[in-house]
Structure formats: structure tokens, C-alpha cells
C-alpha positions as CSV (number, residue, x, y, z in Angstrom):
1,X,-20.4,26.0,20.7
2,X,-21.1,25.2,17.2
3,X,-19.2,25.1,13.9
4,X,-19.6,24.3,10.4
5,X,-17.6,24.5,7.7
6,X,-17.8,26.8,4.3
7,X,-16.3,24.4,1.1
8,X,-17.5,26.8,-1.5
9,X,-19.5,24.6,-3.5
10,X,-21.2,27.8,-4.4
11,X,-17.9,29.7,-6.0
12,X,-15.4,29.3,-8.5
13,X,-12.3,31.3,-8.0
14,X,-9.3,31.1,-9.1
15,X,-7.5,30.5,-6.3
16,X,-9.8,27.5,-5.8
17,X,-8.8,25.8,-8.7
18,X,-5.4,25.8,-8.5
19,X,-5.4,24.9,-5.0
20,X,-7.6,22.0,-6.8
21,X,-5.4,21.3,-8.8
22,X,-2.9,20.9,-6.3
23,X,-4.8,18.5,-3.7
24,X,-6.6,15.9,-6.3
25,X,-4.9,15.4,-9.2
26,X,-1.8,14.2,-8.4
27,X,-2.8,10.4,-8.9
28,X,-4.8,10.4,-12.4
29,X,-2.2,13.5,-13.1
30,X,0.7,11.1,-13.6
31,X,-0.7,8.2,-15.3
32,X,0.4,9.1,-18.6
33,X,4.0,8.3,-17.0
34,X,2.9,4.7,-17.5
35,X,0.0,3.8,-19.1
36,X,1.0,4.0,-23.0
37,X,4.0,2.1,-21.8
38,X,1.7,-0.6,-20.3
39,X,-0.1,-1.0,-23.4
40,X,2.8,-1.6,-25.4
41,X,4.6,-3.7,-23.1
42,X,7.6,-5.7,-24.9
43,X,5.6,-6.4,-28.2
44,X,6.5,-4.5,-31.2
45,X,4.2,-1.1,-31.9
46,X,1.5,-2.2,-33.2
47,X,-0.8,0.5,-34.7
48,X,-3.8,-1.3,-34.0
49,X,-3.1,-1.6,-30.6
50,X,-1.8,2.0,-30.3
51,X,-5.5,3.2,-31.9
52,X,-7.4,1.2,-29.9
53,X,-5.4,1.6,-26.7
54,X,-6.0,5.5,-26.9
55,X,-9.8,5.1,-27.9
56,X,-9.9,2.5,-25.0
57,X,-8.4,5.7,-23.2
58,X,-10.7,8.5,-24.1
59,X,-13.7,6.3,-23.5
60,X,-12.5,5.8,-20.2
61,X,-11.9,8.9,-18.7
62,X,-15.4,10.0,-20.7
63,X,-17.6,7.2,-18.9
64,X,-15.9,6.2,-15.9
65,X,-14.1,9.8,-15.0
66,X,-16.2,12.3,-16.2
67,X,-19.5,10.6,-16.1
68,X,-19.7,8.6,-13.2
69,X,-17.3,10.9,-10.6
70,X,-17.5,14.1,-11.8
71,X,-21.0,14.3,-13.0
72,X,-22.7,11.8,-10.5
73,X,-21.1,10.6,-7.8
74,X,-20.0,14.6,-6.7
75,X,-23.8,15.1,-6.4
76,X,-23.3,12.6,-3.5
77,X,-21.5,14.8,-1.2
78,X,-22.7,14.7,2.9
79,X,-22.5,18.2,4.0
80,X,-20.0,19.1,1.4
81,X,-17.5,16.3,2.2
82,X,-16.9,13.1,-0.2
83,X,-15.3,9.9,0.1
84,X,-16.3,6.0,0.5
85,X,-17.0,6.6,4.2
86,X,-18.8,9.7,3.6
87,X,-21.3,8.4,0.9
88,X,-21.8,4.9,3.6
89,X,-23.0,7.4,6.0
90,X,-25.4,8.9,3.6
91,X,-27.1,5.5,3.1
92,X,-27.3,3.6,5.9
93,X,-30.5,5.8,6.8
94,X,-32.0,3.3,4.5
95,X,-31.3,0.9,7.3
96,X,-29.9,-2.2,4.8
97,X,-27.2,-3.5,7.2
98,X,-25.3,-5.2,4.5
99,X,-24.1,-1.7,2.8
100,X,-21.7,-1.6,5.9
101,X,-19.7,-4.4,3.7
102,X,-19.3,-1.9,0.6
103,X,-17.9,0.3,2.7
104,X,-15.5,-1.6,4.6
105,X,-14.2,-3.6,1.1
106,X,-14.1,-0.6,-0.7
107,X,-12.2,2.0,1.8
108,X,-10.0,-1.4,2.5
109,X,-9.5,-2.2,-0.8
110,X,-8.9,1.7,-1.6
111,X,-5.8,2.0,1.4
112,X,-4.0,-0.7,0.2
113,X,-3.8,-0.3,-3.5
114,X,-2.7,3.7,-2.1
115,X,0.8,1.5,-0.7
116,X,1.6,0.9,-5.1
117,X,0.8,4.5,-5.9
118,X,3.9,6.4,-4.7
119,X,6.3,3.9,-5.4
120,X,4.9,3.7,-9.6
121,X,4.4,7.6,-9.8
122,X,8.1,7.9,-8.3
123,X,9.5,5.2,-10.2
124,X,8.6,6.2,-13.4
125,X,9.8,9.6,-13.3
126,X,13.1,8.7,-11.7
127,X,13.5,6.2,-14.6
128,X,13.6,9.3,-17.1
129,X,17.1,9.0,-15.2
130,X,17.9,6.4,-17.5
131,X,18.2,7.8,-20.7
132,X,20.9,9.9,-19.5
133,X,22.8,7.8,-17.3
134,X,21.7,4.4,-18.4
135,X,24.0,2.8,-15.4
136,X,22.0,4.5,-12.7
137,X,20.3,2.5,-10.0
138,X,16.9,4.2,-9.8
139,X,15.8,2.0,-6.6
140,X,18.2,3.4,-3.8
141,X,17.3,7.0,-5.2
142,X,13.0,6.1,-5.5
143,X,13.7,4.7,-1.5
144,X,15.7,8.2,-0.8
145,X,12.5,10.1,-2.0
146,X,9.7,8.3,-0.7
147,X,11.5,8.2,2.9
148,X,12.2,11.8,3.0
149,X,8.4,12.3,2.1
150,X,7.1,10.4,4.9
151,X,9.6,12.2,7.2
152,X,8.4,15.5,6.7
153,X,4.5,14.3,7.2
154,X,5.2,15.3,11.2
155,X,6.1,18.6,10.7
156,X,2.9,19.2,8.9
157,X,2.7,19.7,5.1
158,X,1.3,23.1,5.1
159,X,4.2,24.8,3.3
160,X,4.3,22.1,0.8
161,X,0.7,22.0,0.2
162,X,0.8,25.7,-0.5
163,X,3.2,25.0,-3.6
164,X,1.2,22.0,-4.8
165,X,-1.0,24.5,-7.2
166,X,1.4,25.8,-9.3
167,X,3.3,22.7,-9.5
168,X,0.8,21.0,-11.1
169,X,-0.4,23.9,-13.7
170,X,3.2,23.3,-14.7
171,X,2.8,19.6,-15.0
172,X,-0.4,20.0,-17.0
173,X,0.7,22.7,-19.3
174,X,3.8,20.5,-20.2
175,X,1.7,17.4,-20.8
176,X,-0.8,19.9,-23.2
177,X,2.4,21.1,-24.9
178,X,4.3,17.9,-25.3
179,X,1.2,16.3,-26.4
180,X,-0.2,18.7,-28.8
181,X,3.7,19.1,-30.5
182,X,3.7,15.5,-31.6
183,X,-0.3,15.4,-32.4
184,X,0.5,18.0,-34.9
185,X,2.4,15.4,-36.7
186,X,0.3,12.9,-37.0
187,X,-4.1,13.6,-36.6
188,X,-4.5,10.1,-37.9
189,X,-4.2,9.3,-34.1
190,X,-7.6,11.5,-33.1
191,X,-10.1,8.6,-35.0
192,X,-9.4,6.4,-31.5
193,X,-12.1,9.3,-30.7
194,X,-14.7,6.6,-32.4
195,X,-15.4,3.8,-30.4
196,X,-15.6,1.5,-33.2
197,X,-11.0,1.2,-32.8
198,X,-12.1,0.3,-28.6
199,X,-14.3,-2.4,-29.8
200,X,-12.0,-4.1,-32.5
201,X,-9.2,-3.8,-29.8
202,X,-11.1,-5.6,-26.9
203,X,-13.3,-8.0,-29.2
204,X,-11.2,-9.0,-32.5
205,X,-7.6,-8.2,-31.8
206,X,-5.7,-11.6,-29.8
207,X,-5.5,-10.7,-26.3
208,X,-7.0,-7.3,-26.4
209,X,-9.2,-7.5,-23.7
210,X,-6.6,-8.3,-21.3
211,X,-5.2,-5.0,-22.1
212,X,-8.0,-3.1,-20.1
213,X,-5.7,-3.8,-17.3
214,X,-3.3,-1.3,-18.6
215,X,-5.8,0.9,-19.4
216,X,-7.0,1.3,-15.8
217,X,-4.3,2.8,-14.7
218,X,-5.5,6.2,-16.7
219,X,-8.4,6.1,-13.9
220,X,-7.2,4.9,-11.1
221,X,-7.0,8.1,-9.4
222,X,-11.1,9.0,-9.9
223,X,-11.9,8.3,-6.9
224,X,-9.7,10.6,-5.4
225,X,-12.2,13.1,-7.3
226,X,-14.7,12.5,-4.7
227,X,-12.7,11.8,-1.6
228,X,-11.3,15.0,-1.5
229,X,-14.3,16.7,-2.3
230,X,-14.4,18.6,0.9
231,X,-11.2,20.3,0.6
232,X,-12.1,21.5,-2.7
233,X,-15.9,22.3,-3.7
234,X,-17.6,20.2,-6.3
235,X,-17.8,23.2,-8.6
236,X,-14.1,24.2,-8.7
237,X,-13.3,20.2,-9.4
238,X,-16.2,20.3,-11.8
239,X,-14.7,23.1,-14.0
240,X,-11.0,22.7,-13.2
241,X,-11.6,18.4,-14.8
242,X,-12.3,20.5,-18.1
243,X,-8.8,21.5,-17.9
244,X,-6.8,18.5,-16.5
245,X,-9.2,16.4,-19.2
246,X,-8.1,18.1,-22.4
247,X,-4.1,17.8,-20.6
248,X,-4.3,14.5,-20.1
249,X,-6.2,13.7,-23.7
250,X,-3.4,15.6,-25.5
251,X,-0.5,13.9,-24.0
252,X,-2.3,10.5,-24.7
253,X,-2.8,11.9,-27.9
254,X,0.7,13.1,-28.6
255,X,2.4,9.9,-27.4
256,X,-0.4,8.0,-29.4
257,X,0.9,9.5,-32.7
258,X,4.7,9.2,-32.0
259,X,4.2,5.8,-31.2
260,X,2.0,5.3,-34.6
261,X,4.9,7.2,-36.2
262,X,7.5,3.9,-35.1
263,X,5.1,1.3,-35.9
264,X,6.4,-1.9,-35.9
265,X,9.5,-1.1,-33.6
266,X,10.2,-1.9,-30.4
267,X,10.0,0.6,-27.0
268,X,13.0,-0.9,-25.9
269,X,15.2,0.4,-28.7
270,X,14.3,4.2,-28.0
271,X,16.3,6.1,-24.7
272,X,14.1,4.9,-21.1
273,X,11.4,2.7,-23.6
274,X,8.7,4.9,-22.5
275,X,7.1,7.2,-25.2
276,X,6.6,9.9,-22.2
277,X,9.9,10.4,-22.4
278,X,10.1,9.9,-26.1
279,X,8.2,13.0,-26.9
280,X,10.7,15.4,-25.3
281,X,13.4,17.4,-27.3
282,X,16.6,15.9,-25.8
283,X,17.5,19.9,-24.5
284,X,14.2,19.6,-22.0
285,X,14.8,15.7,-20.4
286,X,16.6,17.5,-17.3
287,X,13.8,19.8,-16.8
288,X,10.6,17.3,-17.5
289,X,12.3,14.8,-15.4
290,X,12.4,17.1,-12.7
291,X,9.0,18.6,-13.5
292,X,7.5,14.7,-13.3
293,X,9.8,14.1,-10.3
294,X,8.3,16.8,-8.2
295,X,4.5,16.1,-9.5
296,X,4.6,12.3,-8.4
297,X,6.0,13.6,-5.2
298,X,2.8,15.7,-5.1
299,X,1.0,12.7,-6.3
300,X,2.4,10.5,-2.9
301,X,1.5,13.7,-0.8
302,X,-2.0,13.6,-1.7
303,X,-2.5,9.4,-1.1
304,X,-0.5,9.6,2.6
305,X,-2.6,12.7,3.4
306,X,-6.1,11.1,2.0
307,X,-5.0,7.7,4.0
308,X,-4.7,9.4,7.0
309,X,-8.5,11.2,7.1
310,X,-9.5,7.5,5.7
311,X,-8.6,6.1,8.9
312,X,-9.6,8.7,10.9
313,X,-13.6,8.8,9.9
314,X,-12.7,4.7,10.2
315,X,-12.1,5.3,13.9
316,X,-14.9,7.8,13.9
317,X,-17.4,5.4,12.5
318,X,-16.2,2.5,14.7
319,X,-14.0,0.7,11.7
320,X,-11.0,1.0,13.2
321,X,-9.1,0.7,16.7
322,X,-8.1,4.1,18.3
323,X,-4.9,4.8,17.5
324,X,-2.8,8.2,18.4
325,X,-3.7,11.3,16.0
326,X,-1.3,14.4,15.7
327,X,-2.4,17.8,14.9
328,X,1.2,19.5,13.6
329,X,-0.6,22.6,12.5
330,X,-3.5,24.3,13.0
331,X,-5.2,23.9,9.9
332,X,-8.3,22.3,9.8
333,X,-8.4,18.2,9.2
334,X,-4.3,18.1,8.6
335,X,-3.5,15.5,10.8
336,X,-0.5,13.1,11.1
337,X,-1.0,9.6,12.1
338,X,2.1,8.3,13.1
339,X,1.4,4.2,13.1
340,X,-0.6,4.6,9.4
341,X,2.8,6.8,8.4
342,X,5.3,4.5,8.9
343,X,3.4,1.3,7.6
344,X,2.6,2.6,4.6
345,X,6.4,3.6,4.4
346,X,7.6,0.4,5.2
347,X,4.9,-1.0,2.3
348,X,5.9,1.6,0.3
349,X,9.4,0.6,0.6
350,X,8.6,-3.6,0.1
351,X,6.8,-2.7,-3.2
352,X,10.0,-1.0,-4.6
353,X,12.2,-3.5,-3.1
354,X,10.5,-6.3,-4.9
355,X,9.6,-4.8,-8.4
356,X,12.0,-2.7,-8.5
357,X,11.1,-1.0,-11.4
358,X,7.6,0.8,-12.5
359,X,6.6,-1.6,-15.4
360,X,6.6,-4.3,-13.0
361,X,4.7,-2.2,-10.4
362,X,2.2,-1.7,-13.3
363,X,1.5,-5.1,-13.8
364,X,0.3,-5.5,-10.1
365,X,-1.2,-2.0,-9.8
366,X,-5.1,-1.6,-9.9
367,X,-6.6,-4.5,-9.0
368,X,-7.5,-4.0,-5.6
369,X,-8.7,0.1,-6.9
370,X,-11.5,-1.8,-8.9
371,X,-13.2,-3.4,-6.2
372,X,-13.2,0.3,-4.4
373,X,-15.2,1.4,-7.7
374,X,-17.5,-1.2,-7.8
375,X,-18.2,-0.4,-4.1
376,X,-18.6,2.6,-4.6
377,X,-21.0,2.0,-7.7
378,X,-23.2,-0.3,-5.1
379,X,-23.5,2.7,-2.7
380,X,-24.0,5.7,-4.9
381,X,-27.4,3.5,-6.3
382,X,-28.6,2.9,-2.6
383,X,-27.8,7.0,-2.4
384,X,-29.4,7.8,-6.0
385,X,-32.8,5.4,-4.6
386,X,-32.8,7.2,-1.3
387,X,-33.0,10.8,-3.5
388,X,-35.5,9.3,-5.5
389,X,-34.2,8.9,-8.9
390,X,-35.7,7.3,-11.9
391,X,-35.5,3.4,-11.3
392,X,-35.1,3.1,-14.9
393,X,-32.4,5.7,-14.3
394,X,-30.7,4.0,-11.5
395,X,-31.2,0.4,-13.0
396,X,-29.3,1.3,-16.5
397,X,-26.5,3.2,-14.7
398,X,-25.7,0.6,-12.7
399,X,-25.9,-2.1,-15.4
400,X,-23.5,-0.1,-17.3
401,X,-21.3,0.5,-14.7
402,X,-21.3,-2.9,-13.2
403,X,-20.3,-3.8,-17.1
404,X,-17.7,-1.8,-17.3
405,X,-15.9,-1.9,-13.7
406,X,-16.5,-5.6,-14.0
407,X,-14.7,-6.0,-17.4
408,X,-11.6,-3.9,-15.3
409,X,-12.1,-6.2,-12.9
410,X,-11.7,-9.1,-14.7
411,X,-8.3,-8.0,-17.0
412,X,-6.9,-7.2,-13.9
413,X,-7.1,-10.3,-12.7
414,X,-4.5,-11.5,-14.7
415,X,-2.3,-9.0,-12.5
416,X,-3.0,-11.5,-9.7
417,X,0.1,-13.6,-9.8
418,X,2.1,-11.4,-11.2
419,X,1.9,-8.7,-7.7
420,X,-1.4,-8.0,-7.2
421,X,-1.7,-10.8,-5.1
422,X,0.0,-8.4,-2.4
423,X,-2.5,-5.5,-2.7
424,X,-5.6,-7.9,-2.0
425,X,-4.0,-9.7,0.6
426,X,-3.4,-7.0,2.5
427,X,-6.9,-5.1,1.3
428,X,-8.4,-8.9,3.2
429,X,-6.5,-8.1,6.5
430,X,-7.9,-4.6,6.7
431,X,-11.1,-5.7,5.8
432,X,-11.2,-8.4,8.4
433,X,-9.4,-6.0,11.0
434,X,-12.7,-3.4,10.3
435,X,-15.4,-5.8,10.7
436,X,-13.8,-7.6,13.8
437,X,-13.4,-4.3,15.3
438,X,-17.1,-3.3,14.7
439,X,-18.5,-6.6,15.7
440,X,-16.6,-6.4,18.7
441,X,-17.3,-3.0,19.5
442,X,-21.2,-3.8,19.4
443,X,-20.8,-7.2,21.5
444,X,-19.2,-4.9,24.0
445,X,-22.0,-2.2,23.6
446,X,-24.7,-4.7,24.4
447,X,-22.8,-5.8,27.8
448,X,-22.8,-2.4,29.5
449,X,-24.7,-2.3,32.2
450,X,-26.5,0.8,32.5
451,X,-28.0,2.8,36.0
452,X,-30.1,5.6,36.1
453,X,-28.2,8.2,37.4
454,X,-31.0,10.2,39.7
455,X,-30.8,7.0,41.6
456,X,-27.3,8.0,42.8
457,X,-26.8,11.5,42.2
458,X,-28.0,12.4,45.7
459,X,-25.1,10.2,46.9
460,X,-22.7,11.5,45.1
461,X,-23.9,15.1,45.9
462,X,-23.1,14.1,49.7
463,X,-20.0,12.5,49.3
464,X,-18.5,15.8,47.3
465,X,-19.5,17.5,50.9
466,X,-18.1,15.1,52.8
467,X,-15.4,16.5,54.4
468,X,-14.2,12.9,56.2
469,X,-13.2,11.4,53.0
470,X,-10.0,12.5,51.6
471,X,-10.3,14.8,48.1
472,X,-9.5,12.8,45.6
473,X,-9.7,16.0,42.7
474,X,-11.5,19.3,42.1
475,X,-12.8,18.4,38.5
476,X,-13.0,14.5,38.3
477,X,-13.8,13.7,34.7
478,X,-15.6,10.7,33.1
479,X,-16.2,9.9,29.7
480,X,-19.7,7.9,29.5
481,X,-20.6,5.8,26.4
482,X,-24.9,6.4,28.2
483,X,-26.8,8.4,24.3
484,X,-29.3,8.7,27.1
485,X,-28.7,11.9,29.3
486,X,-30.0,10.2,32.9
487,X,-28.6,7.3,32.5
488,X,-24.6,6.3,33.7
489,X,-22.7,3.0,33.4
490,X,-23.3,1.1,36.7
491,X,-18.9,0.6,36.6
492,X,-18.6,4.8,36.8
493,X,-20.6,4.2,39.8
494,X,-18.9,1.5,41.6
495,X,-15.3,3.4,40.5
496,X,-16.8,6.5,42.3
497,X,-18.7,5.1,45.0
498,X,-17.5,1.8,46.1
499,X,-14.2,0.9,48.2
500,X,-12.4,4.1,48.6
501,X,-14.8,6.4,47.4
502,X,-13.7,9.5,44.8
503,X,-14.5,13.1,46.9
504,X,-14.9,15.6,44.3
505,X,-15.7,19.6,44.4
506,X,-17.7,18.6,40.7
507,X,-18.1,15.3,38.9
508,X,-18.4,15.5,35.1
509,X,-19.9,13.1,32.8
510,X,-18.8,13.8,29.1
511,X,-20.7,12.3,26.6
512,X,-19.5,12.3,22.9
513,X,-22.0,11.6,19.7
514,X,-20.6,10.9,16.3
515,X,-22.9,12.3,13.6
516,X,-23.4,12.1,9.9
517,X,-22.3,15.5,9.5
518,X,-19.0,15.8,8.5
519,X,-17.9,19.2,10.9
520,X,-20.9,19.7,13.1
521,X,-19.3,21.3,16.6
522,X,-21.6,21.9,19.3
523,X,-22.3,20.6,23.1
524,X,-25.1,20.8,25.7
525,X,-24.8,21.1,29.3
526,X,-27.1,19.4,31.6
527,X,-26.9,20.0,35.4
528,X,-27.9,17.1,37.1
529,X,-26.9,18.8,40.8
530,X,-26.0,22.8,40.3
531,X,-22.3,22.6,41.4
532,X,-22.1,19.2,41.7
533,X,-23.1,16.9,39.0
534,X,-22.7,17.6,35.2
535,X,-23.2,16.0,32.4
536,X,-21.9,17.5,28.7
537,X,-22.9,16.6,25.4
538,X,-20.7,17.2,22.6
539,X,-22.0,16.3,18.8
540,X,-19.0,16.1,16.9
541,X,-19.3,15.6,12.7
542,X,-17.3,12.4,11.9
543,X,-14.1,14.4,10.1
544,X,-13.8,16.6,13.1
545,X,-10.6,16.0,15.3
546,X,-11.5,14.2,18.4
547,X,-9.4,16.9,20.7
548,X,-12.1,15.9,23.9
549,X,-9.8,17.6,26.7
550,X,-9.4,20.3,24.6
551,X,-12.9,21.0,24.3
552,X,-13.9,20.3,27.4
553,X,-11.4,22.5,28.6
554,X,-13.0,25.1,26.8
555,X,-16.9,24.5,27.7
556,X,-15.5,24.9,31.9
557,X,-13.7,27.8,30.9
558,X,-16.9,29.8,29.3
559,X,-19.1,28.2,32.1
560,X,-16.5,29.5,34.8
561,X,-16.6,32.9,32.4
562,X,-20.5,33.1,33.2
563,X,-20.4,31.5,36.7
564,X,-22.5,29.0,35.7
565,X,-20.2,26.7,38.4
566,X,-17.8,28.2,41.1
């Protein structure tokens, strides 16, 4: 039995990319929602600010996007499957135990900033409510949406997923129009291009810097880039980031100019006080709110669904107690974990409860999403090392990045008291929960007791023909923890042998191995006694779905098939 898996790294379809479109850019998909609006904040427009915001912006999604995910970290891929956990497994074949921390802080860090996302992609495109019914309480409806989304996660998201494409062509195509109408207006705005307007903003204007917390938020969904780069094929996410790019760019763009165009007034005197919603003929509000509605729901699909396979290759790596899995549909790695489901709900709901409204959500959103970059910088230059790149290479790419990430790092800080204080408190309780458990789980590891198993397997061949003893079961099954194929645990002894002994037509010993490999699928049979005593391997990649009766079921049946036991 053996199975792999085909992620078309190779082809470019066009299927592909919209189904790309549909699974990973939800999160950096919607930030033009918010982050112009961050910029501005309560201050009067300032085109200074507005110039440098958007080369702050462009520079952004250039160097930290493009560069660094699409271009680099992709090449990273184990077996054609991304992610924090995936790249961790990658490098720990350098044997440096500390790179275990990385990877705890940064898929920690990376689950609890995902509890902010829903609730500020929601938020801010139920708030284009506003400006037509300026009375309307947004939070009741925001709680309405994101419960009925993590409802429906049970049932399986397969007929959802399958409209996630097209919904977000739609969303694109509407930021690229609604962008370019108002760039027309005004091309002053595409100078931010230079970096010279980033640099005044961050070094000469008063309190610039500080703004590269608002900035983040145009990035904060890059890393989903590479987590979900199993699902989608590095080339179709390559090609189809040309296209979500240039979107994304002429909406910034767009909202850039008409906010140029108002210099020197306030946000708050225009209908919602976001320029997003500024930029749209009044005839088209119902329709791009419901466009923007139904792409943040996409955007919250995408998080809860990556959140889940996060904690599944934790468990399957040992980070993470075993909690139940649910397989609603047959599609391969959709999987519904019902514990992770309804905490992230419940944080979901807490966040909206307390800031009610996205602006404050964006002032606590991103922090703890910087420290899963910077961990993720750390790795990929252990993984770059290992594939024996340029030290000159490796040693500027990760001064710059450690420069740039670090300079996020440190404007968000100022986010700290004002709610991201939540995010890294509960990034620290994951973190500590992970390493606990993986301390723990060796400590246990080195107390088991281990027997080889030749020295009882005569015995137990005697008892299963002992016809004095009461049976106890035709097939009795254990799972054995032994990576060595004639050894046993001395307790599966004593709970067979000892007191009232367990009669048995065959005794099985099923051994599982977590590899590297993301969907390796294959077993080995070993017959210690023909008929009697069997022991079966299975080598299971770390994303594939545990379903150990299932497959065990399976291996009896094919051995029964070729009478290979009676």
C-alpha cells in the first residue's frame, strides 16, 4: 500500500488558478478593507502621509510578499507541501535542536493572531452597512456571520469551497476596477512607486514609523502563500500573485488618489470613513458590500480550515495532545476538528465583543503575525544553508529581512496595550502547551521498558492453542510505540501474558511511523509466527489522516484476499 500525492507544481491551468485564488487569498485579499483606513486614522488627510503610506505599501508587498514568499520561501516546499511545520521538518535534518523553538513560536504565534482575522475581514465589510443605515448595530450581525460559518465546518466545506474561485475573481476584478476609476483622476499618486516618499514617511515625518503597524496589515496574509502550498502548486500561486498583485496595487492606488483628492479633511466626515467605501458610485454600495461580505467570509474559511491541518501535523509531530479529528467528506486533508472549531469561535466571538468595531480590531491585529515571519525567516536560512546557498547569499537575505520584519515588529508594539496584548497571551499558552507536550512525550519515551519479542513469542504461540483458557478475541490488536520490529513493550506482555491471560486466534502488533513526507502511505508486514504473531508497519507522511483502524482493516482484508492468514 503506498500513496503519494500529485500537487501540479509542474502545470498551470486554469482551473488551478482560480481554485488558487479561491483557497489563499482570502487574508491579504481583503486588506485593502482596512489598511488605508489604518493609515489615516482620526488625523486629517495628510498627503504626505497618504504618499508615503502607499509607497510604504508597494514596497511591502514587493520585498516581503513577492520576494521573500513567493520567490523564496515557495522553493521550500517538503514533498510539495508548505507551511511552518512543514519547512521545521525540512531542517531539523541539520540536527540543531533549538530550531524546534521557531517552529513552535511561529505556528503558535500564527494560530492565535488567525482568532483577529475573521472578526476584522467581517467587520469591515459589514460596516459598509453604515453608510446606508448609519443606526445599524454591525456587532449582533458580524456574531450572526461568523457563527453560522463555524456551524457549517461539520458538514464539510466542499460545496463552498467549490464557489470560492469565482468569488474571488469577482472580488479582484472589482478592487482593479474601483482602483483604476479613481487612479485615472489623479497619477500624481503612482510616485509612492519611488522609495524616496517610504523613507521621508518613516524617517522625517513625526510619528511615521509607527505607522508600519498599519501597513502590516497589507501582508499579513503572506504566509498563508506558503502554508497552503500543497493544495495549490507553487507554480499556479506563482503566476496567479501577478494577478492578485496588480489588484491589490490598483485599489491601493485608487483609494491613494481619492484620498490625495480630500487632503486636509477628515475620514470621518465622508459616509462609513473608510476610502474603500469612498471609491464606490453610491448605485454599487449594495452590491460591493455584498461582494466584500461574501469575500471575508471566504477569507474566515480559509484561516479555520488552515488552523485545523496546523494542528493536525502539530499532533503528527508530537506538538500537540491527541484530540478527536472528523473526516465529513472524502476529500483528501478536509478535516473538522471539533475542540479547535469551537475555541476559535468562542475567540472569535470575545474579539468582536470587546472591540467591537474593525478599526479597533486593527489596532491590535498583527503583532503576534510578525513573530510567525521572523520564524519563519530563521528557518528558511537553516533550509537555504542545508541546500547550499551562497553564505553571502543567505547572510544579506537574512539581514534584510531580519531589518525589515524587525522594524514591523517593533511599530506593532505599540499595538500591545491597545489589544494585542490578547493575541500574544494566548500565542504564550500555545506555545508553552507545545513544548510541555513534547518534553513530556520524550520523558515518557525514555521510560518504556522495552522486551525482545522472540523471547516470548513462543509463549504466546502456545497460549493462542490453548484450548483451557477462555478466548478472549479472534484478532486482538495492539498498537506498539517499539521503531524496532523485534522488539515489544514489556506492559503488552504482562497485559497479554500475566493474570488472566488474553487467548487469541492472531495477535497483532501495529506499529505507526511519522515521516517527513507529507502523504507517504505504505505498510510492511512481518510474521513473527505464520498465523499467529504479526507485526505491521505503516509509514504515514505527517498531513495524512491518522484513520489506523481503517487501514488496518484494509491490510487484513488484502492478506485474508491472498490467504496470507486464515
Amino acid at each position: 500500500m503506498s500513496q503519494g500525492k500529485d500537487n501540479g507544481h509542474s502545470k498551470v491551468t486554469a482551473a488551478g488558478l482560480l481554485i488558487t485564488l479561491g483557497i489563499i487569498y482570502g487574508d491579504i485579499g481583503t486588506s485593502p478593507l482596512y489598511v488605508l483606513k489604518e493609515i489615516v486614522g482620526d488625523l486629517p488627510i495628510n498627503k504626505e502621509v497618504i504618499m508615503g503610506g502607499i509607497s510604504c505599501i508597494f514596497w511591502t508587498l514587493t520585498l516581503q510578499t513577492t520576494l521573500k514568499y513567493v520567490v523564496l520561501t515557495l522553493k521550500a516546499d517538503n514533498k510539495g507541501e508548505g507551511g511552518i511545520f512543514s519547512l521545521y521538518t525540512l531542517v531539523r535534518k541539520a540536527k540543531v535542536t533549538w530550531l524546534l523553538f521557531p517552529a513552535v513560536i511561529g505556528g503558535s504565534a500564527l494560530l492565535a493572531d488567525g482568532i483577529i482575522t475573521p472578526p476584522i475581514s467581517v467587520a469591515s465589510a459589514v460596516e459598509g452597512l453604515q453608510i446606508l443605515q448609519p443606526n445599524i448595530q454591525t456587532v449582533p450581525i458580524v456574531i450572526a456571520i461568523l457563527t453560522i460559518l463555524f456551524v457549517i465546518q461539520q458538514y464539510g466545506t466542499g460545496i463552498v469551497g467549490r464557489s470560492f474561485g469565482p468569488v474571488m475573481f469577482a472580488w479582484f476584478a472589482m478592487l482593479a476596477i474601483l482602483g483604476g476609476s479613481q487612479l485615472v483622476q489623479n497619477f500624481e499618486v503612482l510616485k509612492a512607486i519611488s522609495p524616496y516618499y517610504a523613507y521621508n514617511l518613516l524617517v522625517n515625518h513625526p510619528g511615521g514609523f509607527w505607522l508600519l503597524g498599519a501597513v502590516f496589515l497589507c501582508t499579513t496574509g503572506a504566509e498563508a502563500l506558503y502554508s497552503d502550498l500543497g493544495h495549490c502548486g507553487r507554480k499556479n500561486i506563482q503566476v496567479s500573485w501577478g494577478f492578485v498583485k496588480t489588484c491589490l496595487l490598483l485599489n491601493y492606488f485608487g483609494q491613494g488618489a481619492w484620498l490625495i483628492n480630500h487632503s486636509g479633511e477628515s475620514l470621518s466626515a465622508f459616509a462609513g470613513g473608510n476610502p474603500f467605501y469612498s471609491i464606490m458610485p453610491d448605485w454599487f454600495l449594495y452590491i460591493g458590500i455584498g461582494i466584500a461580505t461574501i469575500a471575508t467570509v471566504v477569507a474566515s474559511q480559509a484561516l479555520i480550515s488552515g488552523s485545523f491541518t496546523l494542528i493536525n501535523e502539530a499532533m503528527r509531530l508530537n506538538f500537540w495532545p491527541k484530540v478527536r479529528i472528523n473526516y465529513p467528506t472524502n476529500m483528501r486533508g478536509q478535516l473538522y476538528i471539533p475542540s479547535v472549531n469551537w475555541l476559535l469561535w468562542l475567540g472569535c466571538v470575545i474579539i468582536v465583543w470587546r472591540f467591537r468595531e474593525s478599526s479597533n480590531m486593527g489596532a491590535a491585529y498583527g503583532l503576534a503575525i510578525v513573530l510567525t515571519m521572523l520564524m519563519t525567516t530563521t528557518l528558511l536560512m537553516f533550509y537555504l544553508r542545508l541546500r547550499r546557498y551562497p553564505t553571502i547569499l543567505i547572510a544579506i537575505l537574512f539581514v534584510v529581512y531580519v531589518f525589515i520584519e524587525g522594524s514591523f515588529l517593533v511599530a506593532n508594539l505599540s499595538k500591545f496595550e491597545h489589544g494585542g496584548w490578547v493575541t500574544l497571551m494566548i500565542a504564550s499558552g500555545l506555545i508553552v502547551i507545545m513544548l510541555i507536550w513534547y518534553q513530556a512525550r520524550k520523558i515518557r519515551n525514555r521510560y518504556v521498558e522495552f522486551v525482545k519479542l522472540a523471547d516470548y513469542a513462543g509463549t504466546i504461540a502456545e497460549l493462542s492453542k490453548d484450548m483451557t483458557i477462555p478466548k478472549y478475541a479472534t484478532h486482538l490488536v495492539y498498537l506498539t510505540s517499539a521503531n524496532n520490529t523485534d522488539e515489544i513493550e514489556s506492559k503488552i506482555i504482562y497485559s497479554i501474558l500475566q493474570k488472566q491471560p488474553k487467548r487469541a486466534d492472531i495477535y497483532w502488533f501495529v506499529h505507526v511511523d511519522v515521516v517527513d513526507e507529507p502523504y507517504r502511505m505504505e505498510y510492511k508486514v512481518n510474521e513473527i509466527i505464520h498465523d499467529d504473531v504479526i507485526r505491521i508497519d505503516f509509514r504515514l507522511g505527517f498531513r495524512v489522516a491518522p484513520r489506523i483502524n481503517l487501514m488496518f482493516r484494509k491490510v487484513v482484508q488484502d492478506m485474508v484476499k491472498n490467504k496470507e492468514v486464515g
